[in-house]
C-alpha positions as CSV (number, residue, x, y, z in Angstrom):
1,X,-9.0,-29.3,15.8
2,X,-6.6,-32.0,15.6
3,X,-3.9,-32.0,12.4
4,X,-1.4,-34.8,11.8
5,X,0.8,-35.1,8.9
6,X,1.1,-38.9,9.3
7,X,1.2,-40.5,5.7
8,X,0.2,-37.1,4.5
9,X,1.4,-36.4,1.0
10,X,3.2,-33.3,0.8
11,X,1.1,-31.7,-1.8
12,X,-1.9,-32.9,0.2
13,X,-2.0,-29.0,1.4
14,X,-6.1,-29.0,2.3
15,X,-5.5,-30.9,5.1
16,X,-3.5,-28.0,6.8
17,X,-5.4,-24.9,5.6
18,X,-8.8,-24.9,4.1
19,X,-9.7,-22.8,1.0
20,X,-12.4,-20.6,3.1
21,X,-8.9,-19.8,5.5
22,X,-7.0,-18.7,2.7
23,X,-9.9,-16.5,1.5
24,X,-10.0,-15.1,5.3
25,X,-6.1,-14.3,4.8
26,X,-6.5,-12.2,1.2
27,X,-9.1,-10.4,3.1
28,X,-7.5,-9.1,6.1
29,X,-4.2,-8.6,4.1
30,X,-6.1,-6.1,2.4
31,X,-6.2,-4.7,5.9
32,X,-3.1,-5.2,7.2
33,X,-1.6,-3.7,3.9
34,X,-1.4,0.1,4.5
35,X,-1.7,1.1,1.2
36,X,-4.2,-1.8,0.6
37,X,-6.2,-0.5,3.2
38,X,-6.4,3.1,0.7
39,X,-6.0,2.6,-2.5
40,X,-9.0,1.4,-5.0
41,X,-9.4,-2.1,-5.7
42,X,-9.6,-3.2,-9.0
43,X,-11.3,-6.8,-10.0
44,X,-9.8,-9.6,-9.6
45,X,-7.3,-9.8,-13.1
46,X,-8.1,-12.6,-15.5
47,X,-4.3,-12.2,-17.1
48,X,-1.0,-11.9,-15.9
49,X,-1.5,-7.9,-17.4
50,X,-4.0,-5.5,-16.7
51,X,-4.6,-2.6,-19.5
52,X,-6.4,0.6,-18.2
53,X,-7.4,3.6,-20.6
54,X,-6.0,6.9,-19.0
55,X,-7.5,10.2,-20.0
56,X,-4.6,12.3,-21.1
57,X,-6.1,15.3,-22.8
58,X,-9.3,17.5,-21.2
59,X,-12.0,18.1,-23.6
60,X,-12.3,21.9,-24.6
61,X,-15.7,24.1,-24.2
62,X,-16.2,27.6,-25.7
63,X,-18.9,30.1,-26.3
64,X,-20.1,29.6,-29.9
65,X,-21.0,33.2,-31.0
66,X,-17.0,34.2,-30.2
67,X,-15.3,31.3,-32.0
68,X,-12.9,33.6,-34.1
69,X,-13.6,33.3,-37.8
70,X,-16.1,31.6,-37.7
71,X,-19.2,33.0,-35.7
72,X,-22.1,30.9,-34.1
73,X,-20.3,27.5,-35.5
74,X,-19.5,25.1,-33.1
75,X,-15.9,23.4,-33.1
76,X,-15.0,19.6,-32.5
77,X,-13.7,18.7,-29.1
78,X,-12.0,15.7,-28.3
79,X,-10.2,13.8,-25.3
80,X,-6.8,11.7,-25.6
81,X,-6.5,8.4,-24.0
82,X,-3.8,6.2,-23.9
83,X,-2.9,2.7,-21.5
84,X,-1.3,1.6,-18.4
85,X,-0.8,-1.1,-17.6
86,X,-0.5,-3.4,-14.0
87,X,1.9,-6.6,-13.3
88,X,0.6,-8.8,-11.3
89,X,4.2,-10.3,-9.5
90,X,4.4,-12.8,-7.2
91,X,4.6,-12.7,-3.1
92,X,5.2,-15.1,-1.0
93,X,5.4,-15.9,2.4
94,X,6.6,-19.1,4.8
95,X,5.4,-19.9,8.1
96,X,7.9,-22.4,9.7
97,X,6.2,-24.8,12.4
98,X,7.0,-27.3,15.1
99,X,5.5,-30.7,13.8
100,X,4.8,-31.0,17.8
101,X,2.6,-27.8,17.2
102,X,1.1,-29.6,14.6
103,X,0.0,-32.9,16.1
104,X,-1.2,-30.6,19.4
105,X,-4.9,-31.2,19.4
106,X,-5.7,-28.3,21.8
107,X,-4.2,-25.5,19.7
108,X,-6.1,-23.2,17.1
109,X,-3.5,-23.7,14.4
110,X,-5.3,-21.2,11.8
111,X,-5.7,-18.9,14.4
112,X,-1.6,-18.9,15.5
113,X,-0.9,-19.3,11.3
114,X,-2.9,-16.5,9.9
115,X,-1.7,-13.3,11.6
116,X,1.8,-14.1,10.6
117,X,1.1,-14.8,6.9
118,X,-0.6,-11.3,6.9
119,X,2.0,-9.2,8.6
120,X,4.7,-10.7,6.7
121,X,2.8,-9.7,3.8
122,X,1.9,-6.9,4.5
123,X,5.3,-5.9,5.5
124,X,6.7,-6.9,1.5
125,X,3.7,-5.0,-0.1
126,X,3.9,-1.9,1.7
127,X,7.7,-1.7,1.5
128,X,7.8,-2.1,-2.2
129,X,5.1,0.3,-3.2
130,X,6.3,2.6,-0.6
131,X,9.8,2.4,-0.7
132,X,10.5,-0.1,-3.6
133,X,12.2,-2.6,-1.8
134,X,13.0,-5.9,-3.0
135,X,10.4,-4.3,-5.9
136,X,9.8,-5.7,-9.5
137,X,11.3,-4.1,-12.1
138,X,7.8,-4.0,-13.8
139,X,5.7,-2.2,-11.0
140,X,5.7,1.1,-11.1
141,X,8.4,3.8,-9.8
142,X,7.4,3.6,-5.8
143,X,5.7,6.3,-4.3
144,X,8.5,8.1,-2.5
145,X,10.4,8.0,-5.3
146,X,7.9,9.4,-7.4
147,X,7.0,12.3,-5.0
148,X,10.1,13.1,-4.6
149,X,10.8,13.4,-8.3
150,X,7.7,15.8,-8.4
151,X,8.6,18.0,-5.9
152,X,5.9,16.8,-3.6
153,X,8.5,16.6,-0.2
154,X,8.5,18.6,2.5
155,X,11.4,18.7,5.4
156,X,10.3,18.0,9.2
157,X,11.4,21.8,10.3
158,X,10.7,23.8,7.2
159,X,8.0,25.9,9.0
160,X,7.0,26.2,12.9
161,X,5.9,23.2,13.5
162,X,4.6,19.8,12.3
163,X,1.1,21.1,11.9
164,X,2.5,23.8,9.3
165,X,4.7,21.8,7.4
166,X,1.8,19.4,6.5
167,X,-1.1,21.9,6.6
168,X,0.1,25.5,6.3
169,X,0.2,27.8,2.5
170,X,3.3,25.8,1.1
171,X,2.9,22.6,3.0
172,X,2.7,18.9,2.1
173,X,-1.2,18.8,2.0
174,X,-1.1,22.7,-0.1
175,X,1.5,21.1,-2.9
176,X,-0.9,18.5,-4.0
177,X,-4.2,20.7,-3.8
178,X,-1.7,22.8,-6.5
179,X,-1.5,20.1,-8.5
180,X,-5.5,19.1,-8.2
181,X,-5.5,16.7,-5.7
182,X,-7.8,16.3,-2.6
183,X,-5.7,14.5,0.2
184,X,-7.9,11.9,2.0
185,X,-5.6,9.7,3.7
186,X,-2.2,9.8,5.1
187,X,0.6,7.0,6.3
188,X,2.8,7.9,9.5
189,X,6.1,6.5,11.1
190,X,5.2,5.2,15.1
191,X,7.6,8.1,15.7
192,X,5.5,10.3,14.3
193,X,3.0,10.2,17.4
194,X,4.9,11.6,20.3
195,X,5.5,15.0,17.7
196,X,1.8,14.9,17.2
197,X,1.2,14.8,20.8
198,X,3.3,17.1,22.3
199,X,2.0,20.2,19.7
200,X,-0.1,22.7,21.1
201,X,-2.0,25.9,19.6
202,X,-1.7,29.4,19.8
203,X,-3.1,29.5,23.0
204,X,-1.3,26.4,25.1
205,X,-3.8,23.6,24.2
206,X,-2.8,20.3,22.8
207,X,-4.1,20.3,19.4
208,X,-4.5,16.3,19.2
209,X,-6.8,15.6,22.2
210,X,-6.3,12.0,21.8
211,X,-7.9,10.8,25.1
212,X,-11.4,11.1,23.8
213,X,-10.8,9.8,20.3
214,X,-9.0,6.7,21.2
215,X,-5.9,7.4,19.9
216,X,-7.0,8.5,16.3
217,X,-4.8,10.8,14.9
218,X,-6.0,13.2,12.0
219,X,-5.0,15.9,9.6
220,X,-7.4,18.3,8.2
221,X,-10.0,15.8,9.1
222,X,-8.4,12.4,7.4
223,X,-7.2,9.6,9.4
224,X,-3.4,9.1,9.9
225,X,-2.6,5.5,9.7
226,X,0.1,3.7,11.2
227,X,1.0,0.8,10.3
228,X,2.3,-2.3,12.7
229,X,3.4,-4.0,10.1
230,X,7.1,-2.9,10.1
231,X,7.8,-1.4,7.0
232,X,6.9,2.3,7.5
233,X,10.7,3.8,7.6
234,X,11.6,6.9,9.8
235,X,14.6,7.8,8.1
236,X,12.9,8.3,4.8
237,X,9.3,9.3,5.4
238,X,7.7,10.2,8.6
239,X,4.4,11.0,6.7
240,X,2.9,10.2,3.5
241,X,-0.2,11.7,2.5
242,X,-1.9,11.4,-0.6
243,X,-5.3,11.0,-2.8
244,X,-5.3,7.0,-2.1
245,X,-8.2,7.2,-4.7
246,X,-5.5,7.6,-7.7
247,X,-3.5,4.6,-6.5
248,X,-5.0,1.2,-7.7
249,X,-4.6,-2.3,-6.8
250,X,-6.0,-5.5,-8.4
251,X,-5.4,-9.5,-7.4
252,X,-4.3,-11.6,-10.1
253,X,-4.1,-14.9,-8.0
254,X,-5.8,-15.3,-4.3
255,X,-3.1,-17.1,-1.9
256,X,-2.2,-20.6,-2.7
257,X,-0.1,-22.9,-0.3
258,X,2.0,-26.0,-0.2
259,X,3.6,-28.0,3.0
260,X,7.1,-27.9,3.0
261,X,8.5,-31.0,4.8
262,X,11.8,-31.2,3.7
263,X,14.4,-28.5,2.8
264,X,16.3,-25.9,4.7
265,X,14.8,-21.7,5.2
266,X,17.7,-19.3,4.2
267,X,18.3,-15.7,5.7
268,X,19.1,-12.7,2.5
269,X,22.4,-13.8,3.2
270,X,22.3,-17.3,2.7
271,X,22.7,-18.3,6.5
272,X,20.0,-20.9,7.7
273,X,17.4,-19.9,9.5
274,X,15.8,-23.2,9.7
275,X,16.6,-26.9,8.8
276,X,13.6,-29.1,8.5
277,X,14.2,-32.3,8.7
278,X,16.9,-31.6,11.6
279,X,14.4,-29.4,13.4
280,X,11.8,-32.2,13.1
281,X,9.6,-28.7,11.5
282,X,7.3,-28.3,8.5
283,X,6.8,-24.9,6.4
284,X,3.6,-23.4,5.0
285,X,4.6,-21.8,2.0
286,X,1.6,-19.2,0.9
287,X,1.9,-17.0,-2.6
288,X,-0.4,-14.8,-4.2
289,X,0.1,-12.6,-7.1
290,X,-0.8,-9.2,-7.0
291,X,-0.1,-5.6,-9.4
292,X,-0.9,-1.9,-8.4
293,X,-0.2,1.4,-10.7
294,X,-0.7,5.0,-10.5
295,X,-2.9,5.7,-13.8
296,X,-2.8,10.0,-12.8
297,X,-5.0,10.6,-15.6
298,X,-4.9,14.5,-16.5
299,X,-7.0,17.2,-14.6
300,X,-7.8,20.8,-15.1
301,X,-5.4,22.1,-12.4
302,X,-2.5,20.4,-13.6
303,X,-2.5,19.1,-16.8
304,X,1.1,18.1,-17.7
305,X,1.7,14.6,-15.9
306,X,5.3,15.5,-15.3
307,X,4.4,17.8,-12.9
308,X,1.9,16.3,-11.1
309,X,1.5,13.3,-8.8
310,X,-0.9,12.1,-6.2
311,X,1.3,11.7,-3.0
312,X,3.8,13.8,-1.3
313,X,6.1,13.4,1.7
314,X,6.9,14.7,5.1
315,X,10.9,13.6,5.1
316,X,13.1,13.8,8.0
């Protein structure tokens, strides 16, 4: 597919990227996403805000001839509700390329564009719900943070092995069943692998065959993912697991781009990274707006929020 910019306007973005591409790039984000992959996806929001009803009290049930007082009359029950609400922020990534690249009739440019856009954000979603970097202020507190706060962490070491500390009575998996969750998922540092590999049971075998699986990892029967997308960090989690079903996600605005032909790229510390008129380059600047939230409505195991929370950590 040939592409020139000759005479193109700069707004004239369609001539670079198709809408049915950028629909392809929301959709494998979603993938590339870690947490995307897990959590729940909402519909698409209509608003910048996003109100959900979260049950906060349990009804009550009783046997009616032994209601004190009053024999064989049945009592009102009620449940509690009250809202949270998602933010959807903006993301947004930039794709520097070679104007030569451009006007080069024998190269798949959608193909070479769209894995970058979807690592890169990939890589900022993760990190902020993960980690809360580079965050807004009106998402909620991010999941290590949170888990930590809760006393959902473990330390690499705390009991024999790996296996234990995740899956033995007092492990990572253990401290969330206490607090009425069903772990069905978990995120791992690359690190992570060669301590999986290298454990073996009672009797000398390895415990993760991984020859015959294809390198799939799992814990108590749920996948371990781990993510290529660079922002899984070693030094503060080397495995998150969780009840991804609790965690929610929904899309305020699919991506949207614009061709940058003019205009320098700056580095977090204000060096350049590229000029483009000097470099004879032109950006593709993509942004989408997203919002996720942790609604943890109450449940019969645990029913004071403060003490309970759907993800815990494995922490070096």
């Amino acid at each position: 597919m040939a592409v020139s910019t000759t005479g193109m306007a700069r707004d004239n973005v369609s001539v670079l990227m198709p809408n049915e591409i950028a629909k392809e790039i929301i959709k494998e984000v979603s993938q590339t996403s870690a947490c995307l992959s897990l959590m729940k996806r909402l519909p698409n929001m209509s608003k910048g805000v996003y109100q959900m009803p979260v049950l906060e009290a349990l009804a009550t049930a009783y046997f009616v001839g032994e209601t004190s007082g009053f024999p064989n009359r049945k009592k009102p029950t009620s449940e509690v509700w009250a809202n949270k609400y998602i933010y959807a922020e903006e993301i947004a990534a930039i794709v520097p390329i070679p104007q030569a690249f451009l006007d080069d009739a024998d190269y798949d440019i959608f193909a070479e564009i769209k894995p970058q856009i979807e690592e890169a954000l990939g890589n900022v979603i993760d990190s902020a719900i993960l980690y809360g970097t580079g965050a807004p202020a009106t998402w909620p507190t991010n999941i290590l943070d949170a888990a930590n706060a809760a006393g959902n962490n473990v330390i690499l070491g705390t009991s024999a092995d790996i296996y234990d500390d995740v899956l033995d009575e007092g492990g990572l998996v253990s401290k969330l069943e206490a607090e009425g969750y069903f772990v069905n998922g978990f995120i791992g540092a690359l690190s992570l692998r060669s301590k999986l590999r290298g454990l073996r049971d009672a009797d000398g075998n390895l415990i993760f065959n991984v020859i015959q699986e294809q390198a799939k990892y799992t814990l108590d029967g749920q996948d371990i993912l781990f993510p290529l997308n660079g922002a899984i960090d070693a030094s503060k989690s080397y495995l998150i697991a969780g009840d991804w079903t609790k965690a929610v996600y929904s899309i305020r605005q699919d991506i949207t781009y614009k061709v940058l032909t003019e205009g320098v790229i700056q580095a977090d510390d204000g060096s350049i990274l590229y000029n483009l008129a000097q470099q004879d380059m032109v950006a593709l600047r993509c942004v989408m707006r997203l919002g996720w939230q942790v609604p943890n409505p109450v449940n019969r195991i645990q029913p004071t929020e403060a003490n309970r929370y759907p993800f815990g950590v494995l922490t070096p």
